[in-house]
N, C-alpha and C positions, 0 to 999 in steps of 0.2 A: 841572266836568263829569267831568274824570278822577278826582276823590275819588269821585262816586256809582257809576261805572263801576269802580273799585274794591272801593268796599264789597259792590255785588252780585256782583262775581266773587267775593271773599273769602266769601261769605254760599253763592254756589252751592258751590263747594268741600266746603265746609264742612259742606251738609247732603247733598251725595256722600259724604263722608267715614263721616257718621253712617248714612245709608242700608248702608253696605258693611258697616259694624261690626256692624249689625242684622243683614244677613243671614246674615254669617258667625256673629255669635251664636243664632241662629234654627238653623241650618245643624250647629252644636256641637253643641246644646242637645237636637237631633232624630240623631246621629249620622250625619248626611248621609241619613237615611231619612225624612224629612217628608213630608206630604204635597207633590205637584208636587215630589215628588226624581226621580232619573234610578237607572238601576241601574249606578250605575259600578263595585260588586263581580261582574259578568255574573254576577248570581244567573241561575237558573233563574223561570220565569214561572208552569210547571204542574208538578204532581207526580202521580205514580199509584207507587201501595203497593198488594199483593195478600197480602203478607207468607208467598206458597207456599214460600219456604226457609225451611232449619233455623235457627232465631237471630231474632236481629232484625237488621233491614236495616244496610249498610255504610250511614252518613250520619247513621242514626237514633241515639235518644239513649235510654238510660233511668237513672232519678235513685229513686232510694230515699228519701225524704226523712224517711219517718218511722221507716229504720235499722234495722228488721226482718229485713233479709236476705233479702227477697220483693218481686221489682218485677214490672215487664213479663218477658212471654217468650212464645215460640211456642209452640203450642200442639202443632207438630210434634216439640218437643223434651218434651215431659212427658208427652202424652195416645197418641196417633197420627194420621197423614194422616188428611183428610176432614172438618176441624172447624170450615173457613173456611167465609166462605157462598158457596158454591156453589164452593168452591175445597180444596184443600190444608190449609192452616195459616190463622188467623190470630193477632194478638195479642191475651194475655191478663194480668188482674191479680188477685190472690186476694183475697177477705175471709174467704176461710175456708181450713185448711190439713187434711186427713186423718190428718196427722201429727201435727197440732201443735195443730189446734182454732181456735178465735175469733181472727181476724186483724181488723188495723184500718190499710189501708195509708193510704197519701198517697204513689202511684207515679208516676211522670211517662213518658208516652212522647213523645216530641221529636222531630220531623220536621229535616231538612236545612233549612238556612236559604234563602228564596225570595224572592222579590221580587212582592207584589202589583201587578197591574196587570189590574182589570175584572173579577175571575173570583169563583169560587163557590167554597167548602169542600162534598166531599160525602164520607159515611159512612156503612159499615153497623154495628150497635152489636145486642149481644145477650146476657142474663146466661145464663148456661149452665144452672143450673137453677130450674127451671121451678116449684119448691115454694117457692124461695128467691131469688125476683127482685130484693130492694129494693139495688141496686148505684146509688151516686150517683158520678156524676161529672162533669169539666165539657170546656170547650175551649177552651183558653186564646190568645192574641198573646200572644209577648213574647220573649227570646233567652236563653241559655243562657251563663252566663260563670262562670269557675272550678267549675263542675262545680253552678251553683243555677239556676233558672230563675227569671229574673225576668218576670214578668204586665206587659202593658201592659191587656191589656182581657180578661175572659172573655167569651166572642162566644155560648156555649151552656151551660147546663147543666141537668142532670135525675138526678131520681131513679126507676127504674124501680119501679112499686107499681098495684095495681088491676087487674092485666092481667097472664095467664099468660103464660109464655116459655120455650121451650126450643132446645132445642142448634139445630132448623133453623129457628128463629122469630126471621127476622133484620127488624131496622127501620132503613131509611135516613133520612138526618138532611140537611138542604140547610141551609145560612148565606150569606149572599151577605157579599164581602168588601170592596167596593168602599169601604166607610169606610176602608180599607188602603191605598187606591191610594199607588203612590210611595213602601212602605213596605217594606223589609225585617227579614225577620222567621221564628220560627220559630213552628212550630204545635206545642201540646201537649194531651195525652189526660191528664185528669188523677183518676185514680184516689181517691177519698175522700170522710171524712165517713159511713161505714156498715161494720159488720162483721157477723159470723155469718151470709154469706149465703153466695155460693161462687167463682165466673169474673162477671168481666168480659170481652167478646169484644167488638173491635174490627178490622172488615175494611174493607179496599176505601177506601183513605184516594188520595181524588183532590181537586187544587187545577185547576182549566180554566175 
């Protein structure tokens, strides 16, 4: 009797052991942001961006990727007040430069890192002008490390064509995020795939 009553303790043990090492490998594997994770970096839950300062936001990120020397930027800082919708400023991304002629970005603008739990990504999005709409872009999951953004998933993208647009012709955009829950992560606007056209304008960036 104490041999069987051994072997199933040694046996329970044993498959504790294994279950621990899964989760912790699970737990690795997902940087402690998995789904059914907790938010033990007290990220923040919601975000609201209106981007009415000069600059881009203290948190926010912007990545040049295709080395141009043209990324995001306010729109307070290039143009003048009055460009956001229905606000101030927002941000913007070039395919095309006055100066310089035919641009071809690949710009990232990166949000603070947050922590999904139930909420929705909402956006207003608008190419500035209106003869020259075709601005693609997407919106990406994923974080930000030594200055690249790595994608886990792009949750939206489009190329704006068929349909006039200008400076006050703004269109909001909804994603639900809940495939995220328990996840932390950064949000990206991600400029490309189009040039010779003009602004990208993105306002009004809320996670609730």
């Amino acid at each position: 009797m104490k041999k069987y009553f051994r072997f199933f303790a040694i046996a329970a043990i044993a498959l504790g052991m294994t279950m621990a090492v899964s989760c912790k490998k699970d737990e690795e594997e997902n940087g402690g942001n998995g789904n059914g994770g907790s938010n033990t970096e007290n990220l923040p839950t919601t975000l609201s961006e209106n981007f009415d300062n000069s600059g881009i936001p203290s948190g926010w990120i912007v990545i040049d990727a295709d080395g141009d020397g043209d990324t995001w930027m306010n729109t307070i800082d290039l143009l003048q007040s009055g460009y956001g919708h229905e606000s101030a400023g927002c941000a913007m991304s070039k395919s095309y430069d006055n100066n310089v002629g035919e641009l071809t970005p690949d710009n990232y603008l990166v949000s603070p890192k947050i922590y999904i739990d139930g909420t929705k990504l909402t956006w207003f999005v608008a190419a500035q002008d209106a003869s020259f709409p075709n601005e693609h872009y997407s919106v990406e999951i994923g974080t930000v490390n030594n200055g690249t953004f790595t994608s886990k998933a792009v949750i939206f993208e489009e190329t704006f064509s068929g349909y006039s647009k200008a400076q006050s012709s703004w269109f909001q955009r909804t994603v639900d995020l809940s495939a995220y829950n328990g996840q932390s992560v950064q949000i990206a606007f991600r400029h490309y795939d189009c040039t010779d056209n003009y602004f990208l304008l993105i306002d009004d960036v809320k996670v609730q």
